[in-house]
C-alpha positions in Angstrom: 17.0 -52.3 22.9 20.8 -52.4 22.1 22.5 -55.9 22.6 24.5 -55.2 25.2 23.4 -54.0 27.9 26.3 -51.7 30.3 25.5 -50.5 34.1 26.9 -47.1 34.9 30.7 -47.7 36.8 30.5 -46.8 40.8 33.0 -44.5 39.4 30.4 -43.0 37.2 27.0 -43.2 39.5 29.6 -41.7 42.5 30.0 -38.8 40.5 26.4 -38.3 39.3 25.5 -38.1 43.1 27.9 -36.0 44.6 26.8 -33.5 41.2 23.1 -34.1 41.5 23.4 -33.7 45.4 25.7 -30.2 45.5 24.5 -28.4 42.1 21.5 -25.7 41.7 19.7 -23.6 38.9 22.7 -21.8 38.4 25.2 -24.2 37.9 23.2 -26.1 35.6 22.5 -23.1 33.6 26.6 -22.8 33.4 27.0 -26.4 32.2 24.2 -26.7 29.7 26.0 -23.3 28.0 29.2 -25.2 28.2 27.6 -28.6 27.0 26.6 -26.4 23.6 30.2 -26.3 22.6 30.1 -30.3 22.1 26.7 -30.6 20.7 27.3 -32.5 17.4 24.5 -30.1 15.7 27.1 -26.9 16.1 29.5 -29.0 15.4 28.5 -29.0 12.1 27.2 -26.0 11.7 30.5 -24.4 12.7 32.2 -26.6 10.1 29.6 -26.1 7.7 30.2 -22.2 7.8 34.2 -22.9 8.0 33.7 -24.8 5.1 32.0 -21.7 3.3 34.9 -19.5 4.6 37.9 -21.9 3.6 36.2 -21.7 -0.6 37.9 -17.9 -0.1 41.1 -19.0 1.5 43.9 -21.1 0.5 44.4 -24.6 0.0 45.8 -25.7 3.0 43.2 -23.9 4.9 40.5 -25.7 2.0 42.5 -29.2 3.4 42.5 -28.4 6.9 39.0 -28.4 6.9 38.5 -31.1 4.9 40.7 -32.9 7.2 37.7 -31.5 10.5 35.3 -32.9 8.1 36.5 -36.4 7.9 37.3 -36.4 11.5 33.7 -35.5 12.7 32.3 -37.1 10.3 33.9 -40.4 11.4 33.5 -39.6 14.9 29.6 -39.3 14.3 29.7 -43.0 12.7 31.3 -44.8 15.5 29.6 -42.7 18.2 26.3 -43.5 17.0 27.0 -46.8 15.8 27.8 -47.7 19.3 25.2 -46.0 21.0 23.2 -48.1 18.9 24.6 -51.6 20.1 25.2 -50.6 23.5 22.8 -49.2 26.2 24.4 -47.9 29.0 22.0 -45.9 31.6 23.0 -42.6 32.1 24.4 -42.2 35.7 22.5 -39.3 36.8 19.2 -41.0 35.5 19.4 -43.6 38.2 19.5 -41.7 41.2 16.1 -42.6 42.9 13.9 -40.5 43.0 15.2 -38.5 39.5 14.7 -35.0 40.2 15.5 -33.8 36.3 18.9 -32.9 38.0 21.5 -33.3 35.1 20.4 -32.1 31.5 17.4 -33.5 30.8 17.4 -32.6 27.1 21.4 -34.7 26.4 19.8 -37.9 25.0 18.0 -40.7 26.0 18.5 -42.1 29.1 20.5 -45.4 28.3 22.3 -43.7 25.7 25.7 -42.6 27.7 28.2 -44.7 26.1 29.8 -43.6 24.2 30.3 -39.7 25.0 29.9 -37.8 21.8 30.8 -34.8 23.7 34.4 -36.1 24.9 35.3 -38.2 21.4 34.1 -35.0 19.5 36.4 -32.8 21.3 39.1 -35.4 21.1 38.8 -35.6 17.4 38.8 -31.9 16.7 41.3 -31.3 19.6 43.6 -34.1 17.1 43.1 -32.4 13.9 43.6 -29.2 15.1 46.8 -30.0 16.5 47.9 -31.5 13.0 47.0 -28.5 11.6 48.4 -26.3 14.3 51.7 -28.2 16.1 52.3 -25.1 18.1 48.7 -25.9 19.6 50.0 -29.6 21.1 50.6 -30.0 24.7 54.1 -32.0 25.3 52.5 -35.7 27.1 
C-alpha cells in the first residue's frame, strides 16, 4: 500500500454516479475506444513507429520527435512514481454494489491519481504545439 492514502473528491464520486447511473453497453463500448487513444502502451508504440519514420525525414522532424520522446517519457516517470506513493480509490469503484460499470480493465482500483490519460495528452498536446505554433489555442 502507497503512503498516502487520497479519498475520491465529492466532485469526483458525483460524477462517477451520475456516469455509472445513466450509461449502457453502448456508451461504454464508445469510451473504452476513446480511452485507447491515451493508453500509454500506443503511446509508445505510435512514437516507436514515428521514430522509425522521422530516421527518413529531416532533422527537425528527427528533433521533434525526440522532443515527444522525452516528454512521454518523463510523463511515464512522474505518473507512475506517484501512483506508487499515492492510493487514491477510483471513484467509480466505490459505488456500492460495483456493477463493473466504468472500465474494468483501466488499472487497479486505488490507482486514479494521477490520470495518465489527461498528463499524457497534456504532454503531447505541449510538444506538439512547440513543434506546431499554428496548432496553439490563444488562453
Amino acid at each position: 500500500m502507497a503512503p498516502l492514502l487520497l479519498k475520491p473528491t465529492r466532485t469526483d464520486q458525483a460524477i462517477a454516479d451520475f456516469v455509472t447511473d445513466h450509461t449502457s453497453p453502448g456508451v461504454e463500448k464508445v469510451f473504452n475506444l476513446l480511452t485507447l487513444v491515451g493508453d500509454e502502451h500506443l503511446i509508445f508504440s505510435a512514437l516507436a513507429a514515428a521514430a522509425i519514420v522521422s530516421t527518413l525525414g529531416t532533422n527537425a522532424q528527427r528533433k521533434a520527435v525526440a522532443h515527444l520522446w522525452l516528454a512521454t517519457l518523463s510523463v511515464a516517470a512522474v505518473s507512475h512514481g506517484l501512483k506508487y506513493a499515492v492510493n487514491q480509490r477510483r471513484p467509480d469503484r466505490t459505488k456500492a454494489p460495483f456493477k463493473g460499470a466504468g472500465i474494468p480493465h483501466s488499472g487497479g482500483a486505488y490507482n486514479a491519481f494521477p490520470s495518465g490519460h489527461a498528463m499524457y495528452m497534456a504532454a503531447i498536446a505541449s510538444a506538439l504545439a512547440r513543434q506546431e505554433p499554428q496548432l496553439r489555442l490563444p488562453i
